[in-house]
N, C-alpha and C positions, 0 to 999 in steps of 0.2 A: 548285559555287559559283554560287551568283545574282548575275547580271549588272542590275545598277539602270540605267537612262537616270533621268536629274536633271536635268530643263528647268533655267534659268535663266535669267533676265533682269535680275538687278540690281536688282531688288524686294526690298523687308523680308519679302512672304510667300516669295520663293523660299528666301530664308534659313532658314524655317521649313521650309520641306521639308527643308533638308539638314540639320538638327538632328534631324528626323524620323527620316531613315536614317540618323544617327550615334547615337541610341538604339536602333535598331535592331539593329545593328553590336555595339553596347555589351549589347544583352542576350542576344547571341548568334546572332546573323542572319553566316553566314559571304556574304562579299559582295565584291562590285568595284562599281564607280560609272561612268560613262559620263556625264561631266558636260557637257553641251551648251548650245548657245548661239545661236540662230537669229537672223541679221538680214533685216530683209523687205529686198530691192530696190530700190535708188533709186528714186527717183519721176521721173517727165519733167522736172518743175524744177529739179529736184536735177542730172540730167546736165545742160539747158539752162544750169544757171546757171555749172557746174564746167569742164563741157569736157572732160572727163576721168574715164573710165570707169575709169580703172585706178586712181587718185586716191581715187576714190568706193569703190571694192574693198578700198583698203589700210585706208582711213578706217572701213570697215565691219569690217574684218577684227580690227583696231584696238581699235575700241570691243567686239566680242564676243568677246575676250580680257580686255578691263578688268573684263565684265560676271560673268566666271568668277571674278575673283580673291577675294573675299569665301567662295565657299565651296570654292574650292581650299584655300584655308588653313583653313579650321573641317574640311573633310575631312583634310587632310596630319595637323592637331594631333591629328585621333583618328584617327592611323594607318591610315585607311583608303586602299586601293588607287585611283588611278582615271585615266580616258585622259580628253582635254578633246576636246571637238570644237565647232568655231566653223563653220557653217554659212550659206547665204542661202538665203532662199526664203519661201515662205507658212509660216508657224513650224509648226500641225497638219502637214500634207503631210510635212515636212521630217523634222520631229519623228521622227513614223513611218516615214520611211524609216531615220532616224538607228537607230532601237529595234530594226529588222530587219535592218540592217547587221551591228551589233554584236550579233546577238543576244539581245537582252535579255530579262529574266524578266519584268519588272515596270518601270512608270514610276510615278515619284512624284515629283509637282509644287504648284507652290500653284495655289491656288483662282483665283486673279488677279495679272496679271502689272502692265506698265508699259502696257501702251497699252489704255486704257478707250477711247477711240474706236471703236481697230476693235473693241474687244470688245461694245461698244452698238451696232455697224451689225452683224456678222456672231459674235456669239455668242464666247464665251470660247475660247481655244483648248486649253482641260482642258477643256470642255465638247466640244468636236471630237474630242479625244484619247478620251473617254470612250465615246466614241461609233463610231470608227473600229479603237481598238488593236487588234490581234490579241493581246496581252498585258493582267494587269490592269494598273489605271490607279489609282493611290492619289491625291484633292485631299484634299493639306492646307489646314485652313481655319484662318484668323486664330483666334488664341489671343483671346479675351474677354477 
């Protein structure tokens, strides 16, 4: 059985990936899903302004559970298998550790997530992934 990692971020393209692997699924792909969630780090404002490190953790923890639920449920509706995992760190870095943890076959991700920022100072982070995986790396790109 292949073991999928499924970035996610709460993007309409992440949506698309897991439509991707539920066609996948659907046309015969025997599979599990490793559906993940990376939050970067507080920032030094963020702790100066809260006080509270553990605050900022639950908060994070929080929001990368919210960011899963959209393709928990399009996974659960086509019966497919999967383990969630909510993460912090540099999302690439993380990503990849997440894929070799869990052993994964393959990652498949969209092409572009939520933070165009950092994706225009330090490159996308499927561009990172593509670059670093020790597994293939499937970007799905925006449907035309």
């Amino acid at each position: 059985m292949m073991r999928i990692l499924l970035p996610v971020d709460g993007s309409l393209l992440a949506l698309e990936a897991v439509h991707y692997v539920v066609r996948l699924v659907k046309a015969g792909l025997n599979a599990t899903v490793i559906l993940a969630n990376v939050q970067e780090p507080a920032s030094l404002y963020e702790l100066v302004l809260v006080h509270d490190a553990e605050a900022i953790d639950r908060a994070s923890a929080q929001a990368g559970l919210h960011a899963l639920q959209d393709a928990l449920a399009l996974l659960r509706a086509a019966g497919i298998d999967c383990e969630c995992e909510v993460a912090k760190g540099d999302p690439a870095h993380t990503l990849i550790e997440i894929s070799e943890r869990f052993d994964c076959d393959m990652v498949v991700m969209g092409a572009r997530g939520t933070s165009t920022l950092r994706s225009a100072m330090m490159g996308s982070v499927s561009n990172e992934l593509l670059h670093s995986s020790n597994v293939p790396v499937v970007v799905v790109k925006p449907q035309e």
